[in-house]
N, C-alpha and C positions, 0 to 999 in steps of 0.2 A: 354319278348315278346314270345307269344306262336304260334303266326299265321302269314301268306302270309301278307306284307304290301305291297300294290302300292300306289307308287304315279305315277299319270298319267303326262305324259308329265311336268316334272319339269322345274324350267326356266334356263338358260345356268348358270349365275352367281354360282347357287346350283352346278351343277355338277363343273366347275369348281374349285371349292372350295374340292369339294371331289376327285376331281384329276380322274377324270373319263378316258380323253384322253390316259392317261399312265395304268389301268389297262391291264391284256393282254385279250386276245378274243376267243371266244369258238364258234363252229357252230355246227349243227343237220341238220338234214335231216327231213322230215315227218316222224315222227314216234311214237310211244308208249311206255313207259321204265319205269321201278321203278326205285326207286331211291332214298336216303336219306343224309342226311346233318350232315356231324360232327361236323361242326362249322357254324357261321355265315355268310351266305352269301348275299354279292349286286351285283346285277344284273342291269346292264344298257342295254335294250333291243333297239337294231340296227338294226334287220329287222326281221319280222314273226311275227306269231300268236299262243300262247303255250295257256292250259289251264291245271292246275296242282289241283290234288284231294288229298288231306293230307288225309293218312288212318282217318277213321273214320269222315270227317273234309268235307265241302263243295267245292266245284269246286272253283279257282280264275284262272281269265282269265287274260292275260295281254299282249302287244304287243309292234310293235316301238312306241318308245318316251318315254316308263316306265320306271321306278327306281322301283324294286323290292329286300326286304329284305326278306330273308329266315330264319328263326330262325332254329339256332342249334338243333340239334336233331328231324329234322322234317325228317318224312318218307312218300311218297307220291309217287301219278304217273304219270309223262308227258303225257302228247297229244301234239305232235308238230304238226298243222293244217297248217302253213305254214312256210316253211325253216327259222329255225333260226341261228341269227348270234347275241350275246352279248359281251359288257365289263364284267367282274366280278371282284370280290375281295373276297378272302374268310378273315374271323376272324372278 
C-alpha cells in the first residue's frame, strides 16, 4: 500500500475487533505541519476535521467516524481545520 486509505464511518463490531478502545490518543490544535511516517499507521478519528496532501499526491480529507491507514514512508502535510482528537496505532 502506497496511499491515504479511509474508511468512513466503520461499523462498531470492525473496530472492536481491532481493539481500537485500548490504543492511546493523540490531539492538535488548528494547524498546518509536515510531517512523515516511519511506519504504518491507523488512525481512529474522535473529533475534527484534517485534510492531508502526500507530497507530490492529492489532498484526502477525513474526519470523526474514520479509520484511516497511513502507509509507511509517507511524507505529507496536515491541515487541521477543526480540533483534533484520535486513537492511533503505529506498525
Amino acid at each position: 500500500m502506497n496511499k491515504i486509505m479511509v474508511e468512513h464511518h466503520p461499523d462498531q463490531a470492525h473496530l472492536d475487533a481491532l481493539g481500537v478502545s485500548r490504543w492511546p490518543t493523540w490531539s492538535k490544535e488548528v494547524s498546518q505541519f509536515p510531517w512523515s511516517f516511519g511506519e504504518q499507521e491507523i488512525a481512529y478519528i474522535l473529533e475534527g476535521q484534517v485534510t492531508v496532501i502526500p507530497d507530490g499526491g492529492e489532498p484526502v480529507s477525513f474526519g470523526k467516524g474514520d479509520l484511516v491507514t497511513f502507509p509507511a514512508g509517507l511524507r505529507c502535510t496536515w491541515h487541521v481545520q477543526q480540533p483534533l482528537r484520535k486513537h492511533y496505532q503505529l506498525g
